[in-house]
Steps between C-alpha positions, in 0.01 A plus 500: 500500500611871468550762720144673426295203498630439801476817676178498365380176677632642856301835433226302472568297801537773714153700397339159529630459886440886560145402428462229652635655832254784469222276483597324756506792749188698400322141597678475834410864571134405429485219650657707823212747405243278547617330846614838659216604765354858380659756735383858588707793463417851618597728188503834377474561166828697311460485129308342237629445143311379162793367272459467138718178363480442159504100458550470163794449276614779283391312162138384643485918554588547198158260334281603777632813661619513860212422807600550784409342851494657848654375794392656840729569731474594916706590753401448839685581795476304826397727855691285679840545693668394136382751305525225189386605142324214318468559126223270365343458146147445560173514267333766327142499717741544825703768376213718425368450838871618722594893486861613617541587847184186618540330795345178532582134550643295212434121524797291314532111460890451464601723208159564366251759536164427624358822575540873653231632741452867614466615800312766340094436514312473133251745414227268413230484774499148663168290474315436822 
């Protein structure tokens, strides 16, 4: 064999293990995930960030023109003694819901996001 073939193969053998690694550890993060208990953390709210990501690659942009999709983006901080900053990518029907400077409880299961309540009361009128 020759020097590119070769070279070629181990490329390929090291995107394959790169992948297969990757796999690996989103599944044992999930599977953490979903046998973590879900704690509560007393939060206020710092920033909030809609990011646009463009997913495509250049020549599919170039047939269908770019779309774009949004990633939203949170920063809480914990009240706590640590002071901590959590960053967390949650869902669109959430992010509408949290305003900067909210303080609330955030309820997390491992690494994930569950959900963020105010301490804040709503404005609708509770049914009796």
């Amino acid at each position: 064999m020759n020097k590119a073939a070769i070279l070629g193969i181990a490329v390929l053998i090291i995107i394959i293990a790169s992948a297969t690694y990757r796999f690996f550890e989103q599944r044992k993060q999930r599977i953490s995930d979903d046998n973590s208990p879900v704690v509560l953390y007393m939060v206020e709210v710092i920033d909030k960030k809609e990011i646009s990501a463009n997913e495509r690659r250049s020549r599919e942009n170039d047939v269908n023109g770019p779309e774009l999709t949004h990633y939203y983006q949170v920063t809480f901080r914990l009240t706590t003694d640590s002071r901590n900053d959590l960053v967390l990518r949650i869902n669109k029907s959430a992010y509408q819901n949290i305003e900067p400077e909210m303080k609330g409880r955030l309820f997390m299961q491992g690494s994930r996001f569950i959900k963020f309540e105010t301490d804040i009361p709503s404005d609708e009128p509770s049914e009796k």
